[in-house]
C-alpha distance (Angstrom), angle and dihedral (degrees) to the residues before:
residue distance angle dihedral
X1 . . .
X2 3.77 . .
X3 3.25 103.6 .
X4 4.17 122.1 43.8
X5 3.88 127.2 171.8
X6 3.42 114.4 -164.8
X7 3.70 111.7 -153.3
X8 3.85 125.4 -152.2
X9 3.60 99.2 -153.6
X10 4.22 133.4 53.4
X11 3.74 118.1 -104.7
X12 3.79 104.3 -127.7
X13 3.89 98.0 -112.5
X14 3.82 97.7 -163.9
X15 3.46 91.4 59.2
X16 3.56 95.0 56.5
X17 3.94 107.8 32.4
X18 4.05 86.4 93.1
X19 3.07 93.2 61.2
X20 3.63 104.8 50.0
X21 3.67 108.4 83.0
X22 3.88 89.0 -163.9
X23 3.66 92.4 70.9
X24 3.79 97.8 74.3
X25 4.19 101.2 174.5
X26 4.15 93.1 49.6
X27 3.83 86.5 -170.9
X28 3.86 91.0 58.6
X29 3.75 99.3 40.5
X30 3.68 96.3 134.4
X31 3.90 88.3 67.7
X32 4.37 82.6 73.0
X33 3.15 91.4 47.5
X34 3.76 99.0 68.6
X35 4.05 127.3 70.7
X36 3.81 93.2 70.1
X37 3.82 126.5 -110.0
X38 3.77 118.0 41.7
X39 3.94 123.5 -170.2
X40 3.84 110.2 -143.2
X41 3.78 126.7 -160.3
X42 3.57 109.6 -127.2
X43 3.86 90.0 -107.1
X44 3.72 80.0 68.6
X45 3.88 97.0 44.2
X46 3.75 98.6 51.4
X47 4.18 82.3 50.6
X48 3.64 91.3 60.8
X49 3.69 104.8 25.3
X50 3.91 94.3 71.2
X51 3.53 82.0 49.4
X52 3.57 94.5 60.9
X53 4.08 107.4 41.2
């Protein structure tokens, strides 16, 4: 990882688990969450960046 961006604030999850096409059980999205560092395509990123800011 070369690039890391700490962010000071949450992103609001259930706003965003509909989006995210590699959460497959929406109800259980917490189970993706877990196993530590994800890589997300930048279809992913630009879900969950405008999210964020």
């Amino acid at each position: 990882m070369k690039k890391i961006e700490i962010w000071q604030k949450p992103v609001p999850m259930l706003e965003v688990i509909q989006k995210l096409d590699f959460i497959k059980n929406k109800t259980s999205w917490g189970n993706y969450m877990q196993g530590g560092v994800l890589r997300l395509s930048d279809k992913k990123y630009e879900i969950i960046v405008p999210n964020y800011k």
